[in-house]
Backbone and ligand atoms as CSV (ligand in chain L), in Angstrom:
chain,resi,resn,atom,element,x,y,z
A,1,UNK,N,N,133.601,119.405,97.094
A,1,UNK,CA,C,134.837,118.702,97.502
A,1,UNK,C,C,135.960,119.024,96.515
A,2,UNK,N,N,137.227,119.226,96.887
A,2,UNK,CA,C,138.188,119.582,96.374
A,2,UNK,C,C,138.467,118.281,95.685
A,3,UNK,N,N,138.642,118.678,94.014
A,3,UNK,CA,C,138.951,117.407,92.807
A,3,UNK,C,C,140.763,116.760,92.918
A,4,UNK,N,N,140.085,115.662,93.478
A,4,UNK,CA,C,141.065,114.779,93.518
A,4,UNK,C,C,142.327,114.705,91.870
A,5,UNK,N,N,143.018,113.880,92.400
A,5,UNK,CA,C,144.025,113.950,90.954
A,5,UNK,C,C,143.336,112.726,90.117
A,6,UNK,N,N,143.415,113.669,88.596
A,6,UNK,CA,C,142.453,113.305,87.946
A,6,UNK,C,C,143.236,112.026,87.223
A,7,UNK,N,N,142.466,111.047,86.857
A,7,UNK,CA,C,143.161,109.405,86.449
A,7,UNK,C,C,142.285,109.388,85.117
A,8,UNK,N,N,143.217,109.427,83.413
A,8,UNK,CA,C,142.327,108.936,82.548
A,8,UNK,C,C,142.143,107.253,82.423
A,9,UNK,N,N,141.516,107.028,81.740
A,9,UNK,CA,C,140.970,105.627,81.652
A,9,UNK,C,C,140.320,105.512,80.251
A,10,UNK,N,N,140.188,104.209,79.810
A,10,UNK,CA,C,140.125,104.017,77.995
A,10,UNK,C,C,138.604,102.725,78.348
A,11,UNK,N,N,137.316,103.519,77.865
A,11,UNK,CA,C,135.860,102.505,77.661
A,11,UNK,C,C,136.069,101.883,76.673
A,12,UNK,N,N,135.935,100.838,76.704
A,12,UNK,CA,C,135.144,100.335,74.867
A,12,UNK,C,C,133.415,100.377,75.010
A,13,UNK,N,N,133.167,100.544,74.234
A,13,UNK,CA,C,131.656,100.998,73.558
A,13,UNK,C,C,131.272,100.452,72.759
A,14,UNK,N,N,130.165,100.228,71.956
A,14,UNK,CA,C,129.469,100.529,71.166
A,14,UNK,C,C,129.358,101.428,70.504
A,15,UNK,N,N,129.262,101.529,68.781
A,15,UNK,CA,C,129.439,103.109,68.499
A,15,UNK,C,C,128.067,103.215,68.323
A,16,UNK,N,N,126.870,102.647,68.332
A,16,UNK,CA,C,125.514,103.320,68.159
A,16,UNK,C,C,125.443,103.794,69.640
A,17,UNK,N,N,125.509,103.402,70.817
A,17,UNK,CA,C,125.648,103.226,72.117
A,17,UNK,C,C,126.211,104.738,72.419
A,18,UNK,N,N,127.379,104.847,71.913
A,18,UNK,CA,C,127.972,105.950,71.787
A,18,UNK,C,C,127.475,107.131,71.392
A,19,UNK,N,N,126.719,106.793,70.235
A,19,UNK,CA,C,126.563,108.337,69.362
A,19,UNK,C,C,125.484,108.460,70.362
A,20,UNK,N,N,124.458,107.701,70.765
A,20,UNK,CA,C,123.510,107.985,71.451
A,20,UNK,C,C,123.606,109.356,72.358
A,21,UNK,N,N,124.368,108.162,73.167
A,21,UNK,CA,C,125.358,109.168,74.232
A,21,UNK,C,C,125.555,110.633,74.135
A,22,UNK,N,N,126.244,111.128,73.127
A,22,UNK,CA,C,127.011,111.706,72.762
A,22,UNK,C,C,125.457,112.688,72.554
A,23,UNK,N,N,124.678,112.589,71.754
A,23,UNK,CA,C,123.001,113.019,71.569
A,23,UNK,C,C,122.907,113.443,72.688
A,24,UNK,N,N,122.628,112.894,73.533
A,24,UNK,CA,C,121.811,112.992,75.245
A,24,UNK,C,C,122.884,114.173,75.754
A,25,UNK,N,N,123.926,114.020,75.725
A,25,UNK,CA,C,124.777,114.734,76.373
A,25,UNK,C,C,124.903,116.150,75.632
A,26,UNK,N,N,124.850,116.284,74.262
A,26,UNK,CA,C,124.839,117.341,73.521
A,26,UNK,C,C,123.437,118.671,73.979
A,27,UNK,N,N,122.586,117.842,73.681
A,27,UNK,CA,C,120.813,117.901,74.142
A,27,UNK,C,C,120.878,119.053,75.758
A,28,UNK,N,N,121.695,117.846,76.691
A,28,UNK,CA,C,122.040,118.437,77.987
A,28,UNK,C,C,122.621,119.337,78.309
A,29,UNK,N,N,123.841,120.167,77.258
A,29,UNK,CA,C,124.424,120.757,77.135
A,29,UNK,C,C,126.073,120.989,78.024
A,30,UNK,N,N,126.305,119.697,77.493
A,30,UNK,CA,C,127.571,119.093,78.260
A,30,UNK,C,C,128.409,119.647,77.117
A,31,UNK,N,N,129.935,119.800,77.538
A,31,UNK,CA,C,130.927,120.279,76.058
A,31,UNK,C,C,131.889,119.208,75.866
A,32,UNK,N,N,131.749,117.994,76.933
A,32,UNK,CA,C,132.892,117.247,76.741
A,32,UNK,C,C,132.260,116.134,77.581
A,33,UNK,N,N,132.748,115.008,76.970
A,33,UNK,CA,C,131.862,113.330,77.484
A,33,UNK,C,C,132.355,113.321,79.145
A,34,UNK,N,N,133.747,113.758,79.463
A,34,UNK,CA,C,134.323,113.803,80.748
A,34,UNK,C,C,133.377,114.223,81.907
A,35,UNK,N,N,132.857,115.875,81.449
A,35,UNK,CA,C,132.256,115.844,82.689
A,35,UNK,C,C,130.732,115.067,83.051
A,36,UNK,N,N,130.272,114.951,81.417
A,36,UNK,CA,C,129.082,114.246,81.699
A,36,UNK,C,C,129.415,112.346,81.954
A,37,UNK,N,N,130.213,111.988,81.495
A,37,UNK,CA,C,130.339,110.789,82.545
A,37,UNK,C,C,131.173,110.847,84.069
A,38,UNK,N,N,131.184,111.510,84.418
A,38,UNK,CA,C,131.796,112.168,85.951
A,38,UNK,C,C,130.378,112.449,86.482
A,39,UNK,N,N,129.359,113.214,85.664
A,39,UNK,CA,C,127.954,113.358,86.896
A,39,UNK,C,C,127.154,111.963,86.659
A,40,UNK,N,N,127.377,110.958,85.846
A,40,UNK,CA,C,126.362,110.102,85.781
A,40,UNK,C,C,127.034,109.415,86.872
A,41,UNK,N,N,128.793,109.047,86.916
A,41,UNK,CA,C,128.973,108.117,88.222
A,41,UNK,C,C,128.486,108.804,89.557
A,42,UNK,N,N,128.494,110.675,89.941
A,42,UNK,CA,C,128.319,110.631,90.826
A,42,UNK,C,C,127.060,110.564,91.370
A,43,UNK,N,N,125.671,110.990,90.366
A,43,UNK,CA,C,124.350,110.525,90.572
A,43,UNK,C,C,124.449,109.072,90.709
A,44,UNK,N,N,125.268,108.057,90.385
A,44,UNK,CA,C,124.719,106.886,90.593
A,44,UNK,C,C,125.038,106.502,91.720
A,45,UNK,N,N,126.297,106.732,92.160
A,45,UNK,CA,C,126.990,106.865,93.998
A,45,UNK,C,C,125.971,107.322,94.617
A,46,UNK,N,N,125.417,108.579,94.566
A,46,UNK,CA,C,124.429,109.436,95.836
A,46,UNK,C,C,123.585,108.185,95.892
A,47,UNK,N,N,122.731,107.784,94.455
A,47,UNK,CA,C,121.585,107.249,94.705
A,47,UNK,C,C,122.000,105.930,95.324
A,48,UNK,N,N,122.703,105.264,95.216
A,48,UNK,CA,C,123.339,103.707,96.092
A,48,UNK,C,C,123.507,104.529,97.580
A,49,UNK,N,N,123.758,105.400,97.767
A,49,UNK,CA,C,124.343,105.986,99.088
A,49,UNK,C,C,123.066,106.088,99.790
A,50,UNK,N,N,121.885,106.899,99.112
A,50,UNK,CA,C,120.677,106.697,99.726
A,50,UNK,C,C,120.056,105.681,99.932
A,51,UNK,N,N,119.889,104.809,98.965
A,51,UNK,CA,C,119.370,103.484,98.795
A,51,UNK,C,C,119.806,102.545,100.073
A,52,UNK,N,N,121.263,102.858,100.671
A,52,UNK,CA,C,121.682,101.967,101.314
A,52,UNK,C,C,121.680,102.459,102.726
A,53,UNK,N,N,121.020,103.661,103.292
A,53,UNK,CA,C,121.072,104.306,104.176
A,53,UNK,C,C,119.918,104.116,105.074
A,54,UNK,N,N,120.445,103.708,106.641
A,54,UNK,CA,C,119.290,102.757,107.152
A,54,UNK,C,C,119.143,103.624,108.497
A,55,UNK,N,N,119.657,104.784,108.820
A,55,UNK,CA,C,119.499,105.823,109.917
A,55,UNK,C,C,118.489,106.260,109.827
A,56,UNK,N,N,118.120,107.525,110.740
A,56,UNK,CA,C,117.038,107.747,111.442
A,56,UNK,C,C,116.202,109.051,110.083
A,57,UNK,N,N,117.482,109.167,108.836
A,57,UNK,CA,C,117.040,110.122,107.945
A,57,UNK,C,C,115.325,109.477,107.182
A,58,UNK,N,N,114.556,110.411,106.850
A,58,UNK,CA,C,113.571,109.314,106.028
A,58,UNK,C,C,113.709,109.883,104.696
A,59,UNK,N,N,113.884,108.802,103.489
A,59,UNK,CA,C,114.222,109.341,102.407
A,59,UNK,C,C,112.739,109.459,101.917
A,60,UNK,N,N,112.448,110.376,100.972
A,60,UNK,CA,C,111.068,110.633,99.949
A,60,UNK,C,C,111.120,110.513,98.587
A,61,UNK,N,N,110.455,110.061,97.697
A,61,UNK,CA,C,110.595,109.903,96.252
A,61,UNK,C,C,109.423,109.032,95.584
A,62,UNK,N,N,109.717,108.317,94.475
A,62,UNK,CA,C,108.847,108.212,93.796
A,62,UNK,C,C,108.800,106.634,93.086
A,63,UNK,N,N,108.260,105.802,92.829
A,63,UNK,CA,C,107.970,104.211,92.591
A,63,UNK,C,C,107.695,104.351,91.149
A,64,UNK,N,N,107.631,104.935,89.835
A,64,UNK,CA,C,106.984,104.535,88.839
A,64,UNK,C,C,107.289,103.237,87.760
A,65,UNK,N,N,105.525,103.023,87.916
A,65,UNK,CA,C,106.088,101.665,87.047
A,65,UNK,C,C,104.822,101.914,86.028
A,66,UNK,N,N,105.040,101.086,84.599
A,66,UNK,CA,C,104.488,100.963,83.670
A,66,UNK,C,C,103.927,99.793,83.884
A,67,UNK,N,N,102.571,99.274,83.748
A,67,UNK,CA,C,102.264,97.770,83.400
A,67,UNK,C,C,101.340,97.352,82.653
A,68,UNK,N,N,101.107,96.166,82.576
A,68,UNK,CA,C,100.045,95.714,81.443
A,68,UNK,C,C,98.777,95.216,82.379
A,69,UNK,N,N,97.911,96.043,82.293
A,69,UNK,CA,C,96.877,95.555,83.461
A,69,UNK,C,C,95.722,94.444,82.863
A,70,UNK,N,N,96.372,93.940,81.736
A,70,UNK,CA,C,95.516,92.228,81.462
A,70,UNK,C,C,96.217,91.079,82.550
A,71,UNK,N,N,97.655,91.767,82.622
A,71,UNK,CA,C,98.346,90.543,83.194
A,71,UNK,C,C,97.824,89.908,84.241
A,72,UNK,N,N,97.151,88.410,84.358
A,72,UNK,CA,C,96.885,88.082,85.246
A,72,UNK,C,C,96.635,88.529,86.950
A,73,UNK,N,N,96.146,88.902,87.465
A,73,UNK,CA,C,95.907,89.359,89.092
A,73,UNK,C,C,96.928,90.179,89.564
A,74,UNK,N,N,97.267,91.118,88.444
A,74,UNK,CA,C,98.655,92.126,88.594
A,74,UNK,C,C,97.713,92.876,89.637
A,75,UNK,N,N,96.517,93.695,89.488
A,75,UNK,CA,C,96.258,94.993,89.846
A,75,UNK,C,C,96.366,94.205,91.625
A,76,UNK,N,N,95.804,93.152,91.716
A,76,UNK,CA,C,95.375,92.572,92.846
A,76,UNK,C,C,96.955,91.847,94.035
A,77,UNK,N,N,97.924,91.729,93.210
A,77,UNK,CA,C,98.942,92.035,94.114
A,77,UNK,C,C,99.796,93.360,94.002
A,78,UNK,N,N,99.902,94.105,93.527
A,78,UNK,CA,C,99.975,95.722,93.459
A,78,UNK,C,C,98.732,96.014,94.875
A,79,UNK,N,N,98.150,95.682,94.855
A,79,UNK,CA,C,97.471,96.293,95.845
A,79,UNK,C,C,97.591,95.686,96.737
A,80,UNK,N,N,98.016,94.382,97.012
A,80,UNK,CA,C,98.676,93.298,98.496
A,80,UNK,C,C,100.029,94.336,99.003
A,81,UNK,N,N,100.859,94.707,97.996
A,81,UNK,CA,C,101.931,94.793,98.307
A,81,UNK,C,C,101.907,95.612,98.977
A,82,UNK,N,N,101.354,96.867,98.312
A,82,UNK,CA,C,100.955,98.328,98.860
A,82,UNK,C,C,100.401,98.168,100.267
A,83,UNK,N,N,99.417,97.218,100.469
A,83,UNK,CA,C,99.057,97.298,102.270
A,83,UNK,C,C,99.761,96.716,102.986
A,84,UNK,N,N,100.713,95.623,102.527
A,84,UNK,CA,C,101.888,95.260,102.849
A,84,UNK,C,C,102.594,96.118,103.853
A,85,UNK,N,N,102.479,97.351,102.992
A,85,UNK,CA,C,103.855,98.210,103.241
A,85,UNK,C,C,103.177,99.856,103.403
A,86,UNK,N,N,101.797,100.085,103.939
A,86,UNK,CA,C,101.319,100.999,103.912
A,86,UNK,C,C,101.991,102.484,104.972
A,87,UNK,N,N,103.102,102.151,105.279
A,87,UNK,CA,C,103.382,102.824,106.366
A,87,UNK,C,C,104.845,103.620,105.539
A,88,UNK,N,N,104.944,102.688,104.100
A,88,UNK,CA,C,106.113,103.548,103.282
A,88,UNK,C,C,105.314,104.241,102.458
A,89,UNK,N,N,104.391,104.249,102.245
A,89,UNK,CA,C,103.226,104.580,100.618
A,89,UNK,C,C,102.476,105.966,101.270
A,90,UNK,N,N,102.634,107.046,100.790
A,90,UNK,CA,C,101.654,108.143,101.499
A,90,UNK,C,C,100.592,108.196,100.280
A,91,UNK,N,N,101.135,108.226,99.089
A,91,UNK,CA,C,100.022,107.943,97.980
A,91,UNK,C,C,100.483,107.834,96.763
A,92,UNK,N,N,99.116,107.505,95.452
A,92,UNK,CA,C,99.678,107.056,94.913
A,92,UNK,C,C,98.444,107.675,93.350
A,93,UNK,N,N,99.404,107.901,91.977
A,93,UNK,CA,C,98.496,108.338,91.266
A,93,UNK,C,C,98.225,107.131,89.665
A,94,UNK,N,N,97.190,107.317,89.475
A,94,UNK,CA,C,97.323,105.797,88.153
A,94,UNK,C,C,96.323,106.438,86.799
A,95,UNK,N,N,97.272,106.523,85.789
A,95,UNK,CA,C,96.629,106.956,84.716
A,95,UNK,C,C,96.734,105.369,83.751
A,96,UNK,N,N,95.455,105.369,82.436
A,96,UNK,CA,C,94.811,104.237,81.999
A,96,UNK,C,C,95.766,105.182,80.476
A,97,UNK,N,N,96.814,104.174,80.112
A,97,UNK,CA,C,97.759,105.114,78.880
A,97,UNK,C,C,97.045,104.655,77.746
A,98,UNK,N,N,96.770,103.300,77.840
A,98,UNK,CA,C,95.964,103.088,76.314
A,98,UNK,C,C,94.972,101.810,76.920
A,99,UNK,N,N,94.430,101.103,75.883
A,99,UNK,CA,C,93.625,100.092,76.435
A,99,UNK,C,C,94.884,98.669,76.996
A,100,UNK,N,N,95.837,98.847,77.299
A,100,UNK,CA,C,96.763,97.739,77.607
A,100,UNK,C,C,97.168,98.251,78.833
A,101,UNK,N,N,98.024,99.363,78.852
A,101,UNK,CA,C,99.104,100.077,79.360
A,101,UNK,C,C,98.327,100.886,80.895
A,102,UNK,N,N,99.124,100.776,81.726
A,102,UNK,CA,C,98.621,101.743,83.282
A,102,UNK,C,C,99.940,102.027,83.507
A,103,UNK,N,N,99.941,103.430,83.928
A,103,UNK,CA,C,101.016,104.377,84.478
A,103,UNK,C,C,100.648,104.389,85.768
A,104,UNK,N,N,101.705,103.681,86.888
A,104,UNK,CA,C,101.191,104.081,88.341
A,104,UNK,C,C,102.602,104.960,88.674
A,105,UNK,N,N,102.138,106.192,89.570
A,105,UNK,CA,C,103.399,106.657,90.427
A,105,UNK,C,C,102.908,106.628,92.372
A,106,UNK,N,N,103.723,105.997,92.369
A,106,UNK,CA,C,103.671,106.103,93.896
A,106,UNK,C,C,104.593,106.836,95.053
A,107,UNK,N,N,104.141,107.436,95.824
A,107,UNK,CA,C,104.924,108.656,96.803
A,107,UNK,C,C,105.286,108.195,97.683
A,108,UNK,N,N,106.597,107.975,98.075
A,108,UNK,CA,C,106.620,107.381,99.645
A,108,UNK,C,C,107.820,107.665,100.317
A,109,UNK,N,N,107.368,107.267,101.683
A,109,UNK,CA,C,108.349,107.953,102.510
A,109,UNK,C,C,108.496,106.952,103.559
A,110,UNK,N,N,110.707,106.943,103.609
A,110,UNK,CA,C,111.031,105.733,104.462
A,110,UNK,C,C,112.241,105.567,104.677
A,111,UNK,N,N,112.952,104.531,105.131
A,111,UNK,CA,C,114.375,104.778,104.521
A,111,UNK,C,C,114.748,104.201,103.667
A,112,UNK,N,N,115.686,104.504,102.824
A,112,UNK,CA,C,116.195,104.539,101.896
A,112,UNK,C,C,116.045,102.680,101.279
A,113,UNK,N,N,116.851,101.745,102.494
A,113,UNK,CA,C,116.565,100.759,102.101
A,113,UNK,C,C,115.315,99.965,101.957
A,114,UNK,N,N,114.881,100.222,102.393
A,114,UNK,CA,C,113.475,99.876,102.793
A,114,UNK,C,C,112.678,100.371,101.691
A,115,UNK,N,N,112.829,101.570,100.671
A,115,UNK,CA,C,112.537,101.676,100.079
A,115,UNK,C,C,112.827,100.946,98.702
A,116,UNK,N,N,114.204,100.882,98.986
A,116,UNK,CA,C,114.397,100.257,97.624
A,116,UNK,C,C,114.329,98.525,97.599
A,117,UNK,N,N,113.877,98.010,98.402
A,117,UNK,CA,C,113.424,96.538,98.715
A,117,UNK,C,C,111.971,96.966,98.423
A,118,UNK,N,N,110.947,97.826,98.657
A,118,UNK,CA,C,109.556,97.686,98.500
A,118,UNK,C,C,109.548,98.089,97.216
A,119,UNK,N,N,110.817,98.986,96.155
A,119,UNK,CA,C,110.328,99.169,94.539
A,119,UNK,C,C,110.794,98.287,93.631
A,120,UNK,N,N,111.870,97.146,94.506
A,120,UNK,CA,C,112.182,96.380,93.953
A,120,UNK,C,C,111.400,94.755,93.669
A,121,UNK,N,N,110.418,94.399,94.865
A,121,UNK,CA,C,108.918,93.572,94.989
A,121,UNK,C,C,108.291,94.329,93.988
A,122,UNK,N,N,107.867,95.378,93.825
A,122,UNK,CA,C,106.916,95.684,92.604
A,122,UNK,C,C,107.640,95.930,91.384
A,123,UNK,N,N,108.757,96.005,91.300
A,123,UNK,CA,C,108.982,96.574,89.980
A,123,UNK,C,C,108.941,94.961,89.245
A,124,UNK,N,N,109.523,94.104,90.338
A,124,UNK,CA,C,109.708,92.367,89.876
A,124,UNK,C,C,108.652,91.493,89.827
A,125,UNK,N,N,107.314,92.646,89.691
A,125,UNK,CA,C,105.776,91.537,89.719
A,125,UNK,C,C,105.736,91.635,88.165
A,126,UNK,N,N,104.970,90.220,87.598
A,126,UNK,CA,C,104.973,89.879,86.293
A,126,UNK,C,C,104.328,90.784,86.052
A,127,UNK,N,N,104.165,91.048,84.427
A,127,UNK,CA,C,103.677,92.143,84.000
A,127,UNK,C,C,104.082,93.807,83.977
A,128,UNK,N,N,104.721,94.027,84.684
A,128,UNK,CA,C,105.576,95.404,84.992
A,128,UNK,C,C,106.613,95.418,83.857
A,129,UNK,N,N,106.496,96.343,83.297
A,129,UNK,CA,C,107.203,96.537,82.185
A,129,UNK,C,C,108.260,97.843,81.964
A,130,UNK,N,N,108.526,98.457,82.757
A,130,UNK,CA,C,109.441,99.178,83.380
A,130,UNK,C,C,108.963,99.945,84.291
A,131,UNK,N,N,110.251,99.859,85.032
A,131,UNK,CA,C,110.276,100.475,86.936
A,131,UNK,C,C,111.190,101.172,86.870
A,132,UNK,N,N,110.730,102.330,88.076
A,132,UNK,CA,C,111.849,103.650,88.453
A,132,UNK,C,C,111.391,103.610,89.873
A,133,UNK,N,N,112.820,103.274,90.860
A,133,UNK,CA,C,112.675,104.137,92.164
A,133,UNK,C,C,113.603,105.211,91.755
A,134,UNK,N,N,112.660,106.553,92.130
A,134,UNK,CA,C,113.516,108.022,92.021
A,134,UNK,C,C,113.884,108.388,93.699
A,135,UNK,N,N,114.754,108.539,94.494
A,135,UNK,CA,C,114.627,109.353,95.791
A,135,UNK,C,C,115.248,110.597,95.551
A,136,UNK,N,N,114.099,111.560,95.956
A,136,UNK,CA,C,114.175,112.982,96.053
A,136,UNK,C,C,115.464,113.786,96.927
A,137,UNK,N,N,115.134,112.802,98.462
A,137,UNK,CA,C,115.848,113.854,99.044
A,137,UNK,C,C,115.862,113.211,100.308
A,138,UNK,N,N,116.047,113.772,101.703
A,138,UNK,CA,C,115.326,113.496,103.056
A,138,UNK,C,C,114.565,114.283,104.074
A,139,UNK,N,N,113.616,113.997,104.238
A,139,UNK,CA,C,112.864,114.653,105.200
A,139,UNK,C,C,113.682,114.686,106.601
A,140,UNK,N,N,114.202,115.305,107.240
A,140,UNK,CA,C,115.072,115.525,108.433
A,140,UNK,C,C,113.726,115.535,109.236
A,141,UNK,N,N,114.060,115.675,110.433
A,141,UNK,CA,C,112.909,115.337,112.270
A,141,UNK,C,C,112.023,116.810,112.155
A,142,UNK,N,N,113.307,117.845,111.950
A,142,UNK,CA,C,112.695,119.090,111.764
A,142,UNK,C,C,111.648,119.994,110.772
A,143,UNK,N,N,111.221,118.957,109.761
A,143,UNK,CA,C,110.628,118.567,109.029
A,143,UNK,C,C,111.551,119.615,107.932
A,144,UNK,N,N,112.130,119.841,107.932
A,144,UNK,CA,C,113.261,120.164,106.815
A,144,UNK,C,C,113.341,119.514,105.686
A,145,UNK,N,N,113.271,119.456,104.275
A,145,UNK,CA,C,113.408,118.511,103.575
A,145,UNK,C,C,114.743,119.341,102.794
A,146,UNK,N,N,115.418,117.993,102.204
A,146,UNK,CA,C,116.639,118.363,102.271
A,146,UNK,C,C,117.354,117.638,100.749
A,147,UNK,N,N,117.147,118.547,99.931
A,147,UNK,CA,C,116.924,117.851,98.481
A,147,UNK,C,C,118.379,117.446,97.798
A,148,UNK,N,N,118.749,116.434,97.140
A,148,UNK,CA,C,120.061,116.329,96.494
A,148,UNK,C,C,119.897,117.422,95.828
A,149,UNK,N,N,121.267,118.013,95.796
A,149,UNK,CA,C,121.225,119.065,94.780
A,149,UNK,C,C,121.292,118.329,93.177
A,150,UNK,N,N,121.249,117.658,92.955
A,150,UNK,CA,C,121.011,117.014,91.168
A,150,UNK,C,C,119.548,116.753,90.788
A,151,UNK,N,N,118.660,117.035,92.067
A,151,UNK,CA,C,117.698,116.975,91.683
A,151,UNK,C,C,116.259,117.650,91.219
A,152,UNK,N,N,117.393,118.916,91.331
A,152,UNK,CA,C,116.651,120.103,90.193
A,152,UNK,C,C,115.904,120.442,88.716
A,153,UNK,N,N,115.567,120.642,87.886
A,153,UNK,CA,C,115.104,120.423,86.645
A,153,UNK,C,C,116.163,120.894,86.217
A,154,UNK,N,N,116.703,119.978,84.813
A,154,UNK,CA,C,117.625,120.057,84.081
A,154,UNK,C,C,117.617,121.265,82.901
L,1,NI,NI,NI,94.828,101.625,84.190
């Protein structure tokens, strides 16, 4: 899309917040904070854009959550939820990280909202200790899959 007229604007920050920043973005190999805060708003637009998209597209991606599998009858509604909703879940993989800690990733395919209401029930079960819905892309009718372009390896 042809770049609109460009509008500066003044953040306040944090300067540890900042330097961070400034790290990540260096790392990434950005030359100036501009364009790398220009792709974080527009990755965060696409992904609300998918998230909120309730047509006939089916979005695909990924559920990961970290949890503490002492926590009370976690594993046992993790697994309610999942049959719950077995028709978004094609599968799902679970590594044992230490004697506390379980890494689950789950694959699924749906729309967009729908997805992000079923990673948002699990990411909000006690014990979950950080959650990621990632969406890849969309599977079109033609079985075309049809990937954001940002979602390439960096
Ligand atoms: Ni485990």
């Amino acid at each position: 899309m042809f770049e609109q007229d460009l509008v500066r604007f003044g953040v306040s920050i944090g300067k540890n917040l900042l330097d961070e920043f400034d790290t990540l973005i260096e790392r990434k190999g950005y030359t100036n904070r501009s364009e790398a805060i220009r792709d974080l708003i527009r990755d965060r637009l696409t992904d609300v854009e998918i998230q909120n998209r309730t047509d006939a597209h089916r979005a695909v991606g990924t559920i990961t959550i970290v949890y503490d599998h002492h926590t009370r009858e976690i594993s046992d509604r993790l697994t309610d939820i999942a049959h719950d909703h077995h028709e978004l879940i094609l599968s799902s993989m679970h590594a044992h990280l230490t004697h506390e800690s379980c890494l689950e990733v789950i694959i699924v395919r749906g729309c967009g909202k729908e997805l992000r209401t079923l990673a948002d029930r699990i990411i909000s079960i006690k014990g979950v200790l950080h959650g990621r819905l990632v969406l890849a892309g969309f599977v079109e009718d033609a079985g075309e899959i049809v990937v954001q372009k940002d979602s390439t390896h960096p």
